[in-house]
Backbone bond lengths (Angstrom), bond angles and torsions (degrees), N, CA, C in turn:
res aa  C-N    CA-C-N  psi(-1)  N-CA   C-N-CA  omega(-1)  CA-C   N-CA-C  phi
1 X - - - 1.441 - - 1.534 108.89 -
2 X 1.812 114.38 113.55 1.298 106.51 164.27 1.377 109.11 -69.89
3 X 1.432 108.30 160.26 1.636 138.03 172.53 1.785 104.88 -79.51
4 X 0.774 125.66 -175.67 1.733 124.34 170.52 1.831 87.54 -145.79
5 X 1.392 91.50 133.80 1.928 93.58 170.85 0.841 92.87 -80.86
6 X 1.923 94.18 172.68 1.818 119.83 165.34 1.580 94.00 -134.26
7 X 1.807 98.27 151.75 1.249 104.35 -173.27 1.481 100.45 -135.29
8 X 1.375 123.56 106.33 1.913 128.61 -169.95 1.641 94.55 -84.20
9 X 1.037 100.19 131.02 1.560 122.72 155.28 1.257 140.11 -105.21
10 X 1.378 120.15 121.77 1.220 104.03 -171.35 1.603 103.54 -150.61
11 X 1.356 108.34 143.89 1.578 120.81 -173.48 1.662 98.58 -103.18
12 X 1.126 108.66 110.73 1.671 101.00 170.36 1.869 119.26 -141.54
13 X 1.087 115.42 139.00 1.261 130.09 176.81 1.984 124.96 -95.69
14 X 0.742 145.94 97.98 1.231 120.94 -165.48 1.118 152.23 78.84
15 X 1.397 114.70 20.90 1.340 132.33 -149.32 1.598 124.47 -113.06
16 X 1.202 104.51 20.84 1.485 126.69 -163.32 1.619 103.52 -50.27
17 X 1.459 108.44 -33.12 1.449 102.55 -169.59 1.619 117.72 -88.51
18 X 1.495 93.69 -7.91 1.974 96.43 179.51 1.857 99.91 -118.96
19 X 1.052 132.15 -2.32 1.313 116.50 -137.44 1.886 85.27 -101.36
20 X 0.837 130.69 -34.70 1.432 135.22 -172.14 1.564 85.99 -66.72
21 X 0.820 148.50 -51.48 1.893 142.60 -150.56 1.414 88.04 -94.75
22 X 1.224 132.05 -43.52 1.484 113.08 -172.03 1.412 123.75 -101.94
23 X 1.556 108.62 4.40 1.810 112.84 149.93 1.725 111.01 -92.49
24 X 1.194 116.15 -6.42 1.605 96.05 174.19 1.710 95.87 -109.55
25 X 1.272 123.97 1.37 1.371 113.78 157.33 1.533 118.84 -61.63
26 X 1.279 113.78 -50.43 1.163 131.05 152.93 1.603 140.21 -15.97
27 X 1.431 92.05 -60.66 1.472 121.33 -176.77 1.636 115.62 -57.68
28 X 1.660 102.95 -25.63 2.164 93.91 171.49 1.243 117.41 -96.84
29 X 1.553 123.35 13.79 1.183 116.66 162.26 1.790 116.56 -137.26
30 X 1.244 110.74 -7.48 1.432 114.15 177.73 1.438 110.56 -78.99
31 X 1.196 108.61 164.47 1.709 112.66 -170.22 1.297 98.81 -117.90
32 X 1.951 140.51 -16.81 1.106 151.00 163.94 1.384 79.94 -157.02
33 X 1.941 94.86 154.31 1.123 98.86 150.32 2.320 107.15 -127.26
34 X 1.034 117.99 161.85 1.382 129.43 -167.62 1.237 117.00 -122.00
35 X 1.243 102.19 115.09 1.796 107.76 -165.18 1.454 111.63 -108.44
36 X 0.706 163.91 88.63 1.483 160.93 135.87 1.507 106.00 -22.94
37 X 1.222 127.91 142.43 1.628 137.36 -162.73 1.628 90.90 -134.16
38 X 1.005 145.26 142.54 1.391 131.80 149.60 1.436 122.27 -130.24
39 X 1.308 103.59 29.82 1.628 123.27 150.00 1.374 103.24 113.71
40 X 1.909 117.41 69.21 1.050 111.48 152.80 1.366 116.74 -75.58
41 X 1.199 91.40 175.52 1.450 119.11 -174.06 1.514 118.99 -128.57
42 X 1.067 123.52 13.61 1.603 134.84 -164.63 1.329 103.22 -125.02
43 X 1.403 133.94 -146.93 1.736 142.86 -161.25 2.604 86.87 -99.16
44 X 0.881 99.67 -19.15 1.130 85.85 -157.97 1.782 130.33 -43.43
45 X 1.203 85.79 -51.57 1.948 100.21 165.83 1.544 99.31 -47.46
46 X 1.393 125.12 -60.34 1.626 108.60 -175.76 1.437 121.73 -70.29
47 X 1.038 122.40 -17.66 1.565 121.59 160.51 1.214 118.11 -41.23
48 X 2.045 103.75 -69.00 1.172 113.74 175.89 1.175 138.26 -39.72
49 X 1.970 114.60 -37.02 1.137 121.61 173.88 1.425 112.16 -73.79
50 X 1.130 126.23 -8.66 1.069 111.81 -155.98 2.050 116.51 -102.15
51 X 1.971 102.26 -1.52 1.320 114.06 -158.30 1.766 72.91 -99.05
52 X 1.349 138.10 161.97 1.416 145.73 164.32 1.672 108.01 -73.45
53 X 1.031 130.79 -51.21 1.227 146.80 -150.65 1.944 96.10 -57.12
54 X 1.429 102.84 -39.60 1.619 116.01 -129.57 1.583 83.73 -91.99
55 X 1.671 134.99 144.62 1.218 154.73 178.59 1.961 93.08 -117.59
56 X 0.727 107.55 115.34 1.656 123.70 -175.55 1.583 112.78 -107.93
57 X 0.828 115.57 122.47 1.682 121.57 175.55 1.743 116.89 -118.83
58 X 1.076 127.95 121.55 1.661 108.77 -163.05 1.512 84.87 -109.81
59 X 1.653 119.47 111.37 1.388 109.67 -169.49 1.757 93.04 -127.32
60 X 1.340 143.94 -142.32 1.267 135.40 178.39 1.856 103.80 -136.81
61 X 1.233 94.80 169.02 1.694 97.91 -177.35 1.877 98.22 -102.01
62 X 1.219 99.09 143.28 1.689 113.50 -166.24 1.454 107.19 -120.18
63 X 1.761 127.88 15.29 0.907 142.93 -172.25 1.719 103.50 35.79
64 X 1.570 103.76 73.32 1.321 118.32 -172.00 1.610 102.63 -175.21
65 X 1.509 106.16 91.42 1.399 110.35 174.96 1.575 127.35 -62.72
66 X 1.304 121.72 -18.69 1.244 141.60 162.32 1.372 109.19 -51.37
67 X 1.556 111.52 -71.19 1.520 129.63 -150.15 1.511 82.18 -69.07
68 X 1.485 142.75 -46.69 1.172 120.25 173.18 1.227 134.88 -88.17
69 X 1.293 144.83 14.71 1.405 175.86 103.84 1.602 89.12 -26.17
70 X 1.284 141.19 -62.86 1.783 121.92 176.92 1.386 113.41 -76.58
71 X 1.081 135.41 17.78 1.271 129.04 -141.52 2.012 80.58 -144.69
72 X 0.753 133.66 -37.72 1.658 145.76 121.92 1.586 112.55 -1.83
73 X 1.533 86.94 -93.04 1.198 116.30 -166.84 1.864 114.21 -57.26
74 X 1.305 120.06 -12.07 1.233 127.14 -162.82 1.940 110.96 -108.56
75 X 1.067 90.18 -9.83 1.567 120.59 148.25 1.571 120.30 -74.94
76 X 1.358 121.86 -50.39 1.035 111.21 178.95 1.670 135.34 -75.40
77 X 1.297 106.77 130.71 1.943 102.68 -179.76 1.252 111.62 -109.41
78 X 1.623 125.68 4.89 1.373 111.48 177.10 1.556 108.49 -70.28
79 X 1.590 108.03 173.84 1.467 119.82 167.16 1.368 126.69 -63.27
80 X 1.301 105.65 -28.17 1.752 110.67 168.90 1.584 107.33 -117.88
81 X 1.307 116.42 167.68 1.035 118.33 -177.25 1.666 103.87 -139.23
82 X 1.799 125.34 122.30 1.033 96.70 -177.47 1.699 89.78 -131.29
């Protein structure tokens, strides 16, 4: 029996004070998780690097929640995407 991956996405800016609790929430059921950065400036990028799971991209915000929501998603290779 194959498994089907999951691939979490997430666009975040600034988040130093939640982002550590809600990538290892993550971590017992995600198969990657996908971070989009769009130019913090706080602890957040080193958090990210620092959980295994997490594929990090430090890209910028284009005042376009979409364009970074695919920009997410284009990172991800699991079978689902949530």
């Amino acid at each position: 029996c194959i498994m089907a991956t999951l691939s979490v996405c997430l666009i975040v800016k600034n988040e130093e004070d939640v982002i550590e609790r809600c990538l290892t929430s993550l971590t017992s059921f995600a198969d990657e998780i996908c971070v989009y950065d769009t130019g913090s400036t706080d602890n957040t990028v080193n958090i990210c690097r620092s959980i295994d799971k997490v594929k990090l991209v430090e890209g910028e915000w284009r005042d376009d929640f979409s364009w970074a929501r695919n920009q997410s998603f284009q990172m991800a290779t699991g079978d689902y995407i949530m």
